[in-house]
C-alpha positions as CSV (number, residue, x, y, z in Angstrom):
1,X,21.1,-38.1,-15.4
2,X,17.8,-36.2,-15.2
3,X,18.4,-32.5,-15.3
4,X,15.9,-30.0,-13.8
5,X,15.5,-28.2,-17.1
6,X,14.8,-31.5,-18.7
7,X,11.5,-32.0,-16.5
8,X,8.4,-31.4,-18.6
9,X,4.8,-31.0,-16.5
10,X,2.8,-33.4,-18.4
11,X,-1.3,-32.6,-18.4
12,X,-3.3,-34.6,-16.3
13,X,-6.7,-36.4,-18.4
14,X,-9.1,-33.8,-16.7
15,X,-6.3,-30.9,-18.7
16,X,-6.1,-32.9,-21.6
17,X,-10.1,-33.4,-21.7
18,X,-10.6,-29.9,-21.2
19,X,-8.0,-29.0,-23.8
20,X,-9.8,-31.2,-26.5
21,X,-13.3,-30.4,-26.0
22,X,-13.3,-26.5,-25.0
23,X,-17.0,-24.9,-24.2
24,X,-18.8,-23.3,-26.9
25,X,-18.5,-19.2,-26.9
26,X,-15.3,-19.0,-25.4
27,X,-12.9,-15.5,-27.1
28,X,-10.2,-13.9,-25.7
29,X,-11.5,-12.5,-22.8
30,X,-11.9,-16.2,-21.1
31,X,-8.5,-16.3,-21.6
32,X,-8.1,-13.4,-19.4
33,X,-10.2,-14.6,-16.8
34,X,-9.0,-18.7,-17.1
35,X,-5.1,-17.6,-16.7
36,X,-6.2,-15.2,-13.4
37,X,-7.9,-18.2,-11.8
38,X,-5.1,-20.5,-12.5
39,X,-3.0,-18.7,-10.7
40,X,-5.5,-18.3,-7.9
41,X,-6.6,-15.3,-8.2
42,X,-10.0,-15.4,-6.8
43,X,-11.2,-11.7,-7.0
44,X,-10.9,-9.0,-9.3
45,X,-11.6,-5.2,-9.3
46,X,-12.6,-2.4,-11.9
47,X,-14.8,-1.1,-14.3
48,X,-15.7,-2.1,-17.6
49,X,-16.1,-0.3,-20.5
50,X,-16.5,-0.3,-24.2
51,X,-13.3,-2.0,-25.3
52,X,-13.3,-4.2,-22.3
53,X,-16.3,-5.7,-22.6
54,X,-14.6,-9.2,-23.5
55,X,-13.3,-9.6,-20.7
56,X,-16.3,-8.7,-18.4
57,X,-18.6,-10.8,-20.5
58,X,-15.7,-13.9,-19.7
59,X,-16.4,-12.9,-15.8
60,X,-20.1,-14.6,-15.6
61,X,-18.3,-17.7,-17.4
62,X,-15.9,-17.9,-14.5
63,X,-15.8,-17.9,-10.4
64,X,-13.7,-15.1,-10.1
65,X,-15.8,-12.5,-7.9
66,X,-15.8,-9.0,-9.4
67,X,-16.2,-6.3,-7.1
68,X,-17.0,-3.0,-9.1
69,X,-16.3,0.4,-7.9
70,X,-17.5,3.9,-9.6
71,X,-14.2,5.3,-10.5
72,X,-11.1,3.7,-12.0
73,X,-8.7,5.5,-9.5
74,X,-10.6,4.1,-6.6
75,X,-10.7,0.6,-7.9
76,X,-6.9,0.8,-8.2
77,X,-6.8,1.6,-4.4
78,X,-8.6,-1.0,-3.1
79,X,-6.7,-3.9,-5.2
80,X,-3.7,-2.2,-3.3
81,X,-5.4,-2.2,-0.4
82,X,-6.4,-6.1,-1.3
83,X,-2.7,-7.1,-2.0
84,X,-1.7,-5.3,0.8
85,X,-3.7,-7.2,3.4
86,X,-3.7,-10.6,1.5
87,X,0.1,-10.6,-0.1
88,X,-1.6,-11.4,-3.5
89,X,-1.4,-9.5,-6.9
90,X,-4.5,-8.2,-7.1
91,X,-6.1,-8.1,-10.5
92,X,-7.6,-4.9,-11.9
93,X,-9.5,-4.6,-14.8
94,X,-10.1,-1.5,-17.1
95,X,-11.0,-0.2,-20.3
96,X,-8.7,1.9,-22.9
97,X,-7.8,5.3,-22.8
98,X,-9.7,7.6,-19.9
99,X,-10.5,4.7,-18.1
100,X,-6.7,3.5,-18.2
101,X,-5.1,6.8,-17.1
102,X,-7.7,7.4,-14.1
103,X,-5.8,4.5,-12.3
104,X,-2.5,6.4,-12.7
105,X,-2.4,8.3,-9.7
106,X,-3.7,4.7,-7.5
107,X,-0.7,2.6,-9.4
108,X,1.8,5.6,-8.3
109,X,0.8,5.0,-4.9
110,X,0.9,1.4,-5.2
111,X,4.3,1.1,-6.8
112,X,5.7,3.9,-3.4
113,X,3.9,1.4,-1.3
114,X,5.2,-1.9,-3.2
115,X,1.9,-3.4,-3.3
116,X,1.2,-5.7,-5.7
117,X,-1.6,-4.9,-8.3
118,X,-2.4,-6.6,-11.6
119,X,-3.9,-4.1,-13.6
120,X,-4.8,-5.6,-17.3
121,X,-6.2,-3.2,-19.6
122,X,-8.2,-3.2,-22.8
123,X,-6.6,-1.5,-26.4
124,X,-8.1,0.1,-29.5
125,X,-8.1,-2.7,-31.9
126,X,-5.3,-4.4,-33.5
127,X,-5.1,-2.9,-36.7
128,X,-5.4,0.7,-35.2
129,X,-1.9,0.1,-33.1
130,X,1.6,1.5,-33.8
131,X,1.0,5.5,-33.2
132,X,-1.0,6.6,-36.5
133,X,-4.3,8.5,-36.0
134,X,-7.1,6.4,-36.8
135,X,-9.8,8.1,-35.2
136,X,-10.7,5.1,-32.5
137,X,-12.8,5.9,-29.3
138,X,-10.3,6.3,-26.4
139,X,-7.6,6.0,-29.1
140,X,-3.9,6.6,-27.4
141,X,-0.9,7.2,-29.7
142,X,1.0,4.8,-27.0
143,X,-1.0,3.8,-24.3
144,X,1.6,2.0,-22.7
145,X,3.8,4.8,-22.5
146,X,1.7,6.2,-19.9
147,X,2.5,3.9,-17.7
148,X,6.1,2.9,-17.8
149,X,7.2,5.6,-15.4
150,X,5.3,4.4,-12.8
151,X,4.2,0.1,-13.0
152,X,7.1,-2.6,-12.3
153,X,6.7,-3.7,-16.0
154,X,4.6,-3.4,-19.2
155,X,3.2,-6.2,-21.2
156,X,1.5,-6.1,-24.1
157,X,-0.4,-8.8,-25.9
158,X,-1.0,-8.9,-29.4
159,X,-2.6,-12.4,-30.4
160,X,-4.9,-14.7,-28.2
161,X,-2.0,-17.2,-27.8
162,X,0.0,-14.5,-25.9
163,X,-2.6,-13.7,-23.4
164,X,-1.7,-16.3,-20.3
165,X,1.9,-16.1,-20.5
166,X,1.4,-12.4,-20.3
167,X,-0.4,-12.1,-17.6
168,X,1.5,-15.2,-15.6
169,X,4.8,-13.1,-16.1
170,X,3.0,-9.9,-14.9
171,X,1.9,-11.7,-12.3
172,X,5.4,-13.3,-11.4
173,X,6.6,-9.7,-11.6
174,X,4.0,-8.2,-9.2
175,X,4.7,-10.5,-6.7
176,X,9.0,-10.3,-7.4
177,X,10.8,-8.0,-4.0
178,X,10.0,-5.3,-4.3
179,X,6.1,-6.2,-5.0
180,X,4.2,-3.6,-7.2
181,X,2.0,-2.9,-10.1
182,X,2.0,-4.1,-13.4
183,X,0.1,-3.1,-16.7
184,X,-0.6,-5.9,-18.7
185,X,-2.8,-4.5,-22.5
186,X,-4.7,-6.3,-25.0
187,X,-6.4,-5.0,-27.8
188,X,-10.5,-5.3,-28.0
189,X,-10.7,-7.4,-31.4
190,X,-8.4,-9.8,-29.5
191,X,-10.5,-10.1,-26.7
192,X,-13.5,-10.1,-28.3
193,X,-12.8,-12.9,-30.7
194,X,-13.5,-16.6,-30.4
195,X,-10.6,-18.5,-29.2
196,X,-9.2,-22.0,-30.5
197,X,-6.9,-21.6,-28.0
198,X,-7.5,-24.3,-25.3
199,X,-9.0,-23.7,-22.3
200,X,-6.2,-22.4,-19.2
201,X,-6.2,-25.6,-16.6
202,X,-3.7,-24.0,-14.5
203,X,-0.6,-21.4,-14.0
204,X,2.7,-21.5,-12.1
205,X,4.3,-17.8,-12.1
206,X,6.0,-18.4,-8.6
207,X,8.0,-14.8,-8.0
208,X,11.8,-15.1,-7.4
209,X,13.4,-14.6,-4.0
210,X,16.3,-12.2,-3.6
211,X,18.4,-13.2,-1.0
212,X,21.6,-11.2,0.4
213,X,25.0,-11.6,-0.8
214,X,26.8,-13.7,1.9
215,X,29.9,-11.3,2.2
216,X,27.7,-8.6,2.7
217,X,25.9,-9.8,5.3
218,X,29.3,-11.1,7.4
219,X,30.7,-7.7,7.2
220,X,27.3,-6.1,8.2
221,X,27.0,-8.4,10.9
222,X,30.3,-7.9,12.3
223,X,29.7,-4.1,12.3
224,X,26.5,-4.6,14.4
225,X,28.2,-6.7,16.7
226,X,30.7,-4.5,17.6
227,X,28.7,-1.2,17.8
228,X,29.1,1.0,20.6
229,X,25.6,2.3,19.7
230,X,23.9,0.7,17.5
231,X,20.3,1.5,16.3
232,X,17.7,0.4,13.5
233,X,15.1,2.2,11.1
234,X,12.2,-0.1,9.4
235,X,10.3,0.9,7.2
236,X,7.5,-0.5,5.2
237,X,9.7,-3.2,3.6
238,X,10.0,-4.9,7.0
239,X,6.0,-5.0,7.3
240,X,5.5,-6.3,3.2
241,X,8.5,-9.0,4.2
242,X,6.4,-10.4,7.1
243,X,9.5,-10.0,8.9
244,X,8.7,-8.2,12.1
245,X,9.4,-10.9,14.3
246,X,12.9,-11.5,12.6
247,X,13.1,-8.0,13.0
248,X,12.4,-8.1,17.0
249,X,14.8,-11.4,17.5
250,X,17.8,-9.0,16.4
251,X,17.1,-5.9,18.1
252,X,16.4,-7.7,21.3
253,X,19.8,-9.9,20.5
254,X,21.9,-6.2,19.7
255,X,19.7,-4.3,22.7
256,X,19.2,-1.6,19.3
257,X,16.5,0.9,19.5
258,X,14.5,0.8,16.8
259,X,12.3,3.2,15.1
260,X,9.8,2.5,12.8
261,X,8.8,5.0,9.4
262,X,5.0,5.6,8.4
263,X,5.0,3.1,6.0
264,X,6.7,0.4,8.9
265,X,3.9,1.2,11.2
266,X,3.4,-1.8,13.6
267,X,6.5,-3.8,12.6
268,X,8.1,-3.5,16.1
269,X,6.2,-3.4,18.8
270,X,5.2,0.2,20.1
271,X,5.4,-0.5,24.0
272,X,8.9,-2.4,23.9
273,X,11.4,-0.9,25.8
274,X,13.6,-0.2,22.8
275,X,10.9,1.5,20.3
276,X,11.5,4.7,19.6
277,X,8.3,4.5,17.9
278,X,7.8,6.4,14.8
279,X,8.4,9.8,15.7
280,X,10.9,10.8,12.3
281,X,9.4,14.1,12.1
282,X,11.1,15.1,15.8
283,X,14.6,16.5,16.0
284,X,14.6,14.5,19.2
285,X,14.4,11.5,17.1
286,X,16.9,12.9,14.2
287,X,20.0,13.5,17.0
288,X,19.3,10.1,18.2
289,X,19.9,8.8,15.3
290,X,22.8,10.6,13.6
291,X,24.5,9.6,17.1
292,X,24.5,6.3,16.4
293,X,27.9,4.6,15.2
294,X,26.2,2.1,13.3
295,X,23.1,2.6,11.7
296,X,20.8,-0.5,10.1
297,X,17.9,0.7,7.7
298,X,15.6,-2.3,6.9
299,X,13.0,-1.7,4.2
300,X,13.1,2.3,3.8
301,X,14.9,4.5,1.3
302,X,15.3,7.1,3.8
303,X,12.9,9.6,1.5
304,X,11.7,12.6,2.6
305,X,9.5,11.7,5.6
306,X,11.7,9.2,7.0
307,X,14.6,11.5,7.1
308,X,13.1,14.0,8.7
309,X,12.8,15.8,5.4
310,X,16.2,15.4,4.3
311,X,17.7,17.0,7.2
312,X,19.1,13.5,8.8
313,X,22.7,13.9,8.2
314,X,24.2,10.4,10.0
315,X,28.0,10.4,11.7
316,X,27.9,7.1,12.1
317,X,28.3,4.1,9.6
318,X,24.9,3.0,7.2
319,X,23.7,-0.5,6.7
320,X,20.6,-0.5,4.0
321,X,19.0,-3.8,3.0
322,X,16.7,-2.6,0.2
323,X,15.2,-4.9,-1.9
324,X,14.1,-1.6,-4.6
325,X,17.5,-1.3,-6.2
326,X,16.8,2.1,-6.9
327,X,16.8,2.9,-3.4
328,X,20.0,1.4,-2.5
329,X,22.6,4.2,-1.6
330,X,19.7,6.9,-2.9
331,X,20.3,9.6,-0.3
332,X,22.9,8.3,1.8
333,X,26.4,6.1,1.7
334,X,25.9,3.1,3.7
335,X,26.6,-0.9,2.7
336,X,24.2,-1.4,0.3
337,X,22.7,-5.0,1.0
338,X,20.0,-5.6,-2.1
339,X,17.6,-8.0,-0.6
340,X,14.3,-9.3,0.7
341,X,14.1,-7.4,4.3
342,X,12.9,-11.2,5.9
343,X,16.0,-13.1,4.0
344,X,18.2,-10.2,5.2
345,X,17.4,-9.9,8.6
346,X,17.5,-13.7,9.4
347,X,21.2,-14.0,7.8
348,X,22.1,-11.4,10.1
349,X,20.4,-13.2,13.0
350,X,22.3,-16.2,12.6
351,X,25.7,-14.5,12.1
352,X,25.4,-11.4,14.7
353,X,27.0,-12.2,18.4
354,X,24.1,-11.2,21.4
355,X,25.1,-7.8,22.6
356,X,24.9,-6.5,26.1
357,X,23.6,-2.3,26.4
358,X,21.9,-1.8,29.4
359,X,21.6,1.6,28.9
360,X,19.6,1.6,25.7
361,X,16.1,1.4,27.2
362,X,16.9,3.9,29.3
363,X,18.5,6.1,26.3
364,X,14.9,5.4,24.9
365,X,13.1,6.3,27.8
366,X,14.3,9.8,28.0
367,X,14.1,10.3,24.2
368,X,10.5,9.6,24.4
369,X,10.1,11.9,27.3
370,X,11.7,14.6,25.3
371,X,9.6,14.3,22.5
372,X,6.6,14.0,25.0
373,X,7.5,17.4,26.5
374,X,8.2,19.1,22.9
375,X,4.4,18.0,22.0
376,X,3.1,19.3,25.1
377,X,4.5,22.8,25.2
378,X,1.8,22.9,22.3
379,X,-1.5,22.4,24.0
380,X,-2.7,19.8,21.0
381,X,-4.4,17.7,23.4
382,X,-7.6,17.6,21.1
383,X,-5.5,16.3,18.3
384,X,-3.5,14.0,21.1
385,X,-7.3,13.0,22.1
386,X,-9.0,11.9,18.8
387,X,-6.1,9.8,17.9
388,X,-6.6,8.0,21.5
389,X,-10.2,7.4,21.0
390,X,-9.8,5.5,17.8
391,X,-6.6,3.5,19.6
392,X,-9.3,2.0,21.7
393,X,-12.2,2.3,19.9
394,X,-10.6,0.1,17.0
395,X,-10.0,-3.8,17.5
396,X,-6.3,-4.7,17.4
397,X,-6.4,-6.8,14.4
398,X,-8.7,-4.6,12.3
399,X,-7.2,-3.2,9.8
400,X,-7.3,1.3,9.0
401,X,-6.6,3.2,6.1
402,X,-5.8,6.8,6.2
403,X,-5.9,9.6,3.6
404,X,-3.9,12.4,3.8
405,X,-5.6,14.5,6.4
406,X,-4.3,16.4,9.2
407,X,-4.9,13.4,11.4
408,X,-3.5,10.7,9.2
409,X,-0.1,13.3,9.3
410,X,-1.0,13.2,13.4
411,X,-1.0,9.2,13.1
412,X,2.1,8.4,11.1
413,X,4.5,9.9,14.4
414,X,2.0,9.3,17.4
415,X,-0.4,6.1,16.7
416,X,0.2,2.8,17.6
417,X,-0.5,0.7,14.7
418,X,-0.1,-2.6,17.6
419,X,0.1,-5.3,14.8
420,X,1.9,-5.0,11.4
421,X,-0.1,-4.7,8.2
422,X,-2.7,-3.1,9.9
423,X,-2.3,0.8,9.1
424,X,-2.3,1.9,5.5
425,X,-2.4,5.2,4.1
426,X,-1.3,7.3,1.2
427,X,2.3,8.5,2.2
428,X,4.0,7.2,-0.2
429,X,3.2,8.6,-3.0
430,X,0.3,11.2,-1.0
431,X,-2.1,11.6,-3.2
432,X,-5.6,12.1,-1.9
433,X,-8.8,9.9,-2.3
434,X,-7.0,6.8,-0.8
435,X,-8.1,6.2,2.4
436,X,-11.9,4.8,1.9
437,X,-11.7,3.0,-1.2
438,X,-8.8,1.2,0.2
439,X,-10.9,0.0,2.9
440,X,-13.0,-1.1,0.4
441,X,-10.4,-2.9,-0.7
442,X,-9.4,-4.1,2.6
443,X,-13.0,-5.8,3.7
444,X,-13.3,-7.5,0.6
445,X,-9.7,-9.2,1.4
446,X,-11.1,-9.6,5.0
447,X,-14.5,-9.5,6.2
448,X,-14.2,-10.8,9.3
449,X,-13.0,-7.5,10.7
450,X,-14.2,-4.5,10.9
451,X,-11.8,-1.7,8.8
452,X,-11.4,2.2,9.2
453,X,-11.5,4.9,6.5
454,X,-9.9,8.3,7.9
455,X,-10.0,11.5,5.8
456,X,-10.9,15.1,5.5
457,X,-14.1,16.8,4.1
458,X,-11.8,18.1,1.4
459,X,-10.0,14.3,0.6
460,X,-13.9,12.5,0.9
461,X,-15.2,14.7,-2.2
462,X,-12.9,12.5,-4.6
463,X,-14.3,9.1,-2.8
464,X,-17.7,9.6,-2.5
465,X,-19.0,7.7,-5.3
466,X,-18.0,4.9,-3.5
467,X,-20.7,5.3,-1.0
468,X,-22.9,2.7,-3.2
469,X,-20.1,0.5,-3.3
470,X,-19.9,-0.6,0.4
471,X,-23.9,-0.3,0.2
472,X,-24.0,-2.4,-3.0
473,X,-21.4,-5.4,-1.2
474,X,-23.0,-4.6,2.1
475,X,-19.0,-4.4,3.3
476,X,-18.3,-3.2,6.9
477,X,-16.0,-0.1,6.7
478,X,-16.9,2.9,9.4
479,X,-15.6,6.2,7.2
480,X,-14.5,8.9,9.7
481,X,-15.0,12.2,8.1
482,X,-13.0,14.8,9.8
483,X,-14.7,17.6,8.1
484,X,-12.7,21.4,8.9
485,X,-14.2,22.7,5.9
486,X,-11.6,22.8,3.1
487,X,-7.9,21.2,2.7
488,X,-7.0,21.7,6.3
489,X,-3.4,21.1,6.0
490,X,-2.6,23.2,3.0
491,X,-4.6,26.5,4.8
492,X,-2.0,25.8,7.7
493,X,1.1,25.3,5.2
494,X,0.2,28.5,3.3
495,X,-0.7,30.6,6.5
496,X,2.2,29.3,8.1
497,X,4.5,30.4,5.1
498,X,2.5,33.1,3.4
499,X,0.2,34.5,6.0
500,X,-2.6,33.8,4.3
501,X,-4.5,30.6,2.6
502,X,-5.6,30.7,-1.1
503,X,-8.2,28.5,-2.9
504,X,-7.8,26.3,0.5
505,X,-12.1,26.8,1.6
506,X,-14.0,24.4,0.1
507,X,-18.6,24.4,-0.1
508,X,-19.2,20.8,0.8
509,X,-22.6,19.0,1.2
510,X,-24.0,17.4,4.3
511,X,-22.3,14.3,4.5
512,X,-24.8,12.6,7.5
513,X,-27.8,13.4,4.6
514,X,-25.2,12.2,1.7
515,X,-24.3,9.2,3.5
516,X,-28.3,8.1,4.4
517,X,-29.6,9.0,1.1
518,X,-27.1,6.1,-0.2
519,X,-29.0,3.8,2.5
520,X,-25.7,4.2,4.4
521,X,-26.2,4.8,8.2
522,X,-24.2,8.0,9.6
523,X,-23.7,9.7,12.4
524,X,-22.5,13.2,13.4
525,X,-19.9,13.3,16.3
526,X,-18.2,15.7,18.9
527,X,-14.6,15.4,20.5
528,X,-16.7,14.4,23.6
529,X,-19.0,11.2,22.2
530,X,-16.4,10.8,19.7
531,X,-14.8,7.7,20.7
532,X,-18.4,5.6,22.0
533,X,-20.0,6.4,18.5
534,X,-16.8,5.3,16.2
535,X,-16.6,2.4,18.8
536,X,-20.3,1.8,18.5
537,X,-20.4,2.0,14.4
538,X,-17.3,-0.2,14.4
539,X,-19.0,-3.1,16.2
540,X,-22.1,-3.2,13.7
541,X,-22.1,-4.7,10.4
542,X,-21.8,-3.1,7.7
543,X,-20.8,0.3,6.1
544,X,-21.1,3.5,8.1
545,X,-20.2,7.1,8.5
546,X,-19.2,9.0,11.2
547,X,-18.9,13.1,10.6
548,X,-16.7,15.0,13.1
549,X,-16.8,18.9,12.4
550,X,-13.1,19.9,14.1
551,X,-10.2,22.1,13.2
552,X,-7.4,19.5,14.0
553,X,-3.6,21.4,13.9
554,X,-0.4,20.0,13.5
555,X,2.2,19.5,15.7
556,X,5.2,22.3,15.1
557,X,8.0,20.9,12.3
558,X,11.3,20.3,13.6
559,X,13.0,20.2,10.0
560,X,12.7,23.8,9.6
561,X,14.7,25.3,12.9
């Protein structure tokens, strides 16, 4: 009997050739760059720098693609962006010390988002590890430590021989439910050094599934079943699961309303006649919700936006399939299902009985119109407007990234993302800067289609670097500038809540003249040619930037009555 731990993948003669007569010049940085490509990696993003320089040098030896960016944080947003759109790890490369901790704040928000990013970093040399100080340029006492609060998991290599089962386990653990960053170091000497170790032919590090407990499922599917009024919440888990249409097949099959969070944007269909869209931040929404006797949350931890800032109190019974363990049960009792949202959702499809409701679309219909009515009591129409204009001026299938700008805030309740994995942005862990290099990030993956950048004068200061980027790789993102001059919606919170706005008015340059001096075309708008010129740039190749001077507000909170 043949066992399948007794099965050994034998080299074929081109490995074995290879493995015997290795190029001259290889070191530890080919390694790097041999065990990426194995595993199919095909581009990479970062910076290099002094102790990284191994591994750069190993990148003209190789036909990875390297797409550099000017700052480390940025580069870390578009590999999210990239494994985002493309469901790959996306490998990021950086140098020790400052270089390392720029990324931080770009692996928080990939880790909130669950997208996965390989990020492999350079050390001080071997013989200056262990926490003494030695005096080394970008010397940290523990680099690492940095980082384990926010990545997936932390590898560190120490000798050459370590490097590719390093990175194919960081790689395996990237791409594990729930997807997210991982730091993989290695110290400069070891990269720098020539290798006997023989040249990488190929990798498997194929991620583990998590499927649902069987009993779980039964009992959640029986409670669905038998709901008076049932209704679901998907979030962003549903959308990195690829499981919209699963998702669809059973709220059609239960006649369940759905609504979807920012982060789930797109992965029900906006116009169905059971989407209650995404408006969370709408007591409308909230009632609706803690009415309902059986509550399914797909993908979502119920966090601060999707509850409606923690004032979502349910009445009802909570089903959670959560695939983030540390989510499960996090703000709310429910039956805690830890699982991939797509595994999840099609157990329940094949064990849930069809339920009849004709009186859900129409429950949906007039909580809509309520919400509607709320919003215009407000006279936001310009706001209501803008968000129109990009709705048609943007293709269906082309992707948008928004920073955290008054109109991003607009978009996560009131735009209709149409397809899923089409509308990014920084909610999760709402840091600014995100919006434009993730498009970045986003045209490399794709480009085929044309992608959006949204953000504020105030959030386009920490990107702007990146304007020779998209010159430099000729990539076509349109960046919409919505410039109010300062952080628009921290002078509203403050006014709102102090009656005044401090250190909120920012001096900012001409961003038409900025834009142009990088060789970048741009364009200043109004409200009333807004939507022909974003419509216009979008259509050509290439970068662009489109200025719109307006003082965008938001609509009134309901978590605060």
């Amino acid at each position: 009997m043949t066992h399948d731990h007794d099965l050994v993948l034998r080299p074929t003669p081109s490995q074995t050739k290879a493995a015997l007569n290795p190029p001259p010049g290889r070191t530890g940085g080919d390694l790097v760059v041999e065990t990426l490509a194995g595993l199919g990696a095909t581009t990479v993003f970062g910076l290099p720098g002094q102790h990284a320089l191994g591994m750069f040098d190993a990148l003209r030896r190789s036909d990875l693609r390297f797409i550099g960016l000017r700052v480390e944080n940025n580069a870390g947003f578009a590999a999210d962006a990239y494994g985002r759109i493309t469901g790959e790890a996306a490998p990021l490369l950086l140098s020790t010390g400052p270089g390392a901790l720029t990324s931080l704040a770009a692996l928080q928000e990939a880790a909130a988002a669950s997208a996965p990013v390989l990020a492999i970093s350079s050390q001080i040399p071997t013989s200056g590890l262990g926490g003494g100080r030695h005096g080394y340029l970008h010397e940290l006492p523990d680099q690492a430590a940095s980082f384990r609060g926010v990545v997936k998991s932390v590898h560190t290599v120490r000798t050459q021989s370590q490097i590719p089962s390093a990175i194919a386990e960081a790689w395996k653990s990237a791409l594990t439910v729930p997807h997210g960053p991982v730091w993989v170091e290695i110290p400069q000497d070891v990269l720098l050094a020539p290798t006997p170790v023989p040249v990488v032919t190929g990798g498997d590090a194929f991620p583990e599934e998590l499927p649902p407990r069987p009993e779980l499922t039964a009992l959640a599917a029986d409670l669905l079943s038998h709901a008076s009024r049932p209704a679901i919440i998907a979030g962003g888990g549903v959308v990195r699961a690829d499981a919209s249409g699963k998702l669809r097949r059973l709220a059609e099959k239960l006649n369940a309303p759905v609504v979807t969070t920012p982060g789930g944007k797109g992965a029900f269909p906006w116009t169905h006649p059971l989407s209650l869209r995404s408006w969370l931040e709408d007591r409308h929404t909230t009632d609706f919700l803690q009415d309902a006797d059986v509550l399914l949350v797909v993908g979502s931890g119920l966090g601060e936006l999707s509850s409606n800032y923690h004032t979502f109190k349910p009445r009802g019974r909570v089903i959670q399939i959560e695939a983030d363990l540390g989510k499960l049960e996090s703000n709310h009792p429910a039956l805690g299902i830890h699982a991939d949202a797509r595994l999840a959702l099609q157990a329940l499809l094949e064990t849930v009985s069809e339920r009849s409701d004709p009186s859900a679309p129409e429950r949906v219909r007039d909580l809509l119109g309520q919400v509607r009515e709320r919003i215009a009591a407000q006279e936001l129409t310009l706001e209501q407007q803008l968000l129109a204009d990009v709705r048609e001026a943007l293709p269906d299938d082309a992707p948008s990234f928004w920073d955290m700008t008054i109109l991003s805030y607009w978009a996560w309740s009131a735009f209709d993302a149409r397809q899923p994995n089409t509308m990014h942005s920084a909610q999760g862990a709402g840091g600014l800067g995100y919006g434009f290099p993730a498009a970045i990030g986003a045209a490399v993956a794709d480009p085929t289609k044309p992608v959006l950048a949204v953000s504020g004068d105030g959030g386009a200061m920490y990107s702007i670097a990146e304007l020779a980027t998209v010159k430099q790789y000729d990539l076509s993102v349109t960046w919409l500038i919505v410039d109010d001059g300062g952080y628009g919606i921290l002078r509203e919170y403050m006014t709102d809540t102090f009656g005044q706005a401090t250190a909120t008015e920012l001096t900012r340059p001409d961003f038409v003249a900025l834009a142009e001096s990088f060789g970048v075309p741009a364009t200043r708008t109004t409200p009333r040619t807004f939507r022909d010129d974003l419509a216009k740039s979008l259509t050509e190749p290439g970068p662009s930037v489109i200025v719109l001077p307006a003082t965008l507000r938001m609509f009134a909170p309901t978590h605060l009555e």
